[in-house]
NUDOGU-556513 format. One line per 4 residues: number of its first residue (from 1); their letters; for each residue x, y, z of C-alpha. Coordinates in Angstrom, 2 decimals. Layout:
<drenlums>
NUM	A	X Y Z | ...
</drenlums>
This chain:
<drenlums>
1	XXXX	-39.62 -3.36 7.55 | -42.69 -1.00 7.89 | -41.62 2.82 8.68 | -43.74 4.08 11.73
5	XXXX	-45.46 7.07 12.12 | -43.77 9.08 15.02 | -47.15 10.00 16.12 | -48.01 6.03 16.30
9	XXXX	-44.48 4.78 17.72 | -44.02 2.92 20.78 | -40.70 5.01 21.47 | -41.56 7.91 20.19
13	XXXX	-44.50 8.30 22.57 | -42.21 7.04 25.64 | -40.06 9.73 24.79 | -42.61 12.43 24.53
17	XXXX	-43.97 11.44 27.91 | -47.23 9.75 26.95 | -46.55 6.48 28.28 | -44.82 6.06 31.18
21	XXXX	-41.47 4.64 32.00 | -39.11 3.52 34.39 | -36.17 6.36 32.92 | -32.68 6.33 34.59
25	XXXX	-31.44 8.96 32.18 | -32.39 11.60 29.46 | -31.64 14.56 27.51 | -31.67 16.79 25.08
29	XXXX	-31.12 13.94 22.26 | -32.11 10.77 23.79 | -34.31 8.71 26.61 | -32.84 5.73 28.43
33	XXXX	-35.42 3.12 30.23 | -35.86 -0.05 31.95 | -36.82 -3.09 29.97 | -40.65 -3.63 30.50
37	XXXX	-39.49 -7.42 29.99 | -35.97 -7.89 30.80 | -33.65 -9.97 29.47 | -31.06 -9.82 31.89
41	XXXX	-30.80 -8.67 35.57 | -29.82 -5.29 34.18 | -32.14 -4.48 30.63 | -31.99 -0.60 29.26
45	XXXX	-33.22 0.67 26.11 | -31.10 3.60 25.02 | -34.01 5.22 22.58 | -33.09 8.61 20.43
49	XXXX	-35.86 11.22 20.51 | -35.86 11.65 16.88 | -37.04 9.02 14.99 | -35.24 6.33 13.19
53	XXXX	-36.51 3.53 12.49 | -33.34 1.05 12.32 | -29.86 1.23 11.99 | -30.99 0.45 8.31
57	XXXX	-32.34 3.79 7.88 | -29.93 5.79 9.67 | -27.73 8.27 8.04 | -24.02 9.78 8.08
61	XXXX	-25.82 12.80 9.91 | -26.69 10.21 12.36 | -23.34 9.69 13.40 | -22.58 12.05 16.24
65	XXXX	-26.02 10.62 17.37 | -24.82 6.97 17.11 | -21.68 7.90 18.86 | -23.44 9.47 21.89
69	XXXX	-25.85 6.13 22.30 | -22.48 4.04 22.36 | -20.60 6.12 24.66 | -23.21 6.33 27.49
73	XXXX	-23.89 2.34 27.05 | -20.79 2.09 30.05 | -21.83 4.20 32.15 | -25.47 3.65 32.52
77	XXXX	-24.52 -0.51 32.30 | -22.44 0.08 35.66 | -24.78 2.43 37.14 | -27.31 -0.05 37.48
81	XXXX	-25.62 -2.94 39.20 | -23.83 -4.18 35.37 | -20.06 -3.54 37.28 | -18.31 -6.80 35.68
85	XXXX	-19.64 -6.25 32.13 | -22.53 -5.67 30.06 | -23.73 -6.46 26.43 | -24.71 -3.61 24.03
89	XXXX	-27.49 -5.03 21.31 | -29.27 -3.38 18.44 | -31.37 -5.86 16.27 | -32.55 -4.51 13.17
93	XXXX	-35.21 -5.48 10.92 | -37.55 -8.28 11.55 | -35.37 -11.01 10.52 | -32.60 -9.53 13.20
97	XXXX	-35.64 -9.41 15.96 | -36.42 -5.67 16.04 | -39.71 -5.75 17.33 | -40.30 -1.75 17.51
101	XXXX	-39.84 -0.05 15.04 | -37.30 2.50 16.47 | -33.73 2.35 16.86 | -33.07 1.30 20.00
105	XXXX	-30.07 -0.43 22.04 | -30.37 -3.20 24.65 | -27.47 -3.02 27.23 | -28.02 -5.80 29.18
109	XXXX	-25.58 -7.09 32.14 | -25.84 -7.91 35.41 | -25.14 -11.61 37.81 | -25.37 -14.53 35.15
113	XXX	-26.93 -16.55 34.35 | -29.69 -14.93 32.13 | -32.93 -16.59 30.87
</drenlums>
């Protein structure tokens, strides 16, 4: 997989503010968006400010990081209408479907069936 410049990357530049987004939640350490093309009825995109290209790259330091993404998957799922169960997905590489090069997760949930 080709590294990304932060300066060049899709996420990275959603997270700075340069391209807009629909954002249900942010912080200090990450941005959470809607899907531009969603998978499911509900499609976020738990992003990491810092960048990281994959869970490939990412390190022990990345941990506490890693642990925050996870833990706020729930909460945000049910927030937005995902109350009977969601799906938390991180593809990595392009042989696992990552198609920006930026960690991200999909939690994706909502009335079934999807497309």
């Amino acid at each position: 997989m080709t590294q990304t410049e932060p300066s060049a990357c899709l996420f990275c530049r959603i997270a700075r503010g340069e391209i807009p987004s629909k954002r249900v939640y942010e912080d200090d350490d990450l941005v959470v968006f809607h899907d531009i093309r969603p998978a499911a009825p509900v499609h976020l995109l738990i992003v990491p400010r810092r960048h990281i290209d994959s869970l490939i790259t990412a390190e022990p330091g990345d941990q506490a990081l890693l642990g925050k993404m996870t833990l706020l998957a729930p909460r945000l799922a049910q927030e937005n209408g995902a109350t009977d169960g969601f799906r938390l997905v991180v593809n990595n590489g392009p042989g696992g479907g990552q198609e920006v090069s930026h960690l991200h997760f999909h939690v994706l949930g909502g009335p079934r069936p999807w497309r």
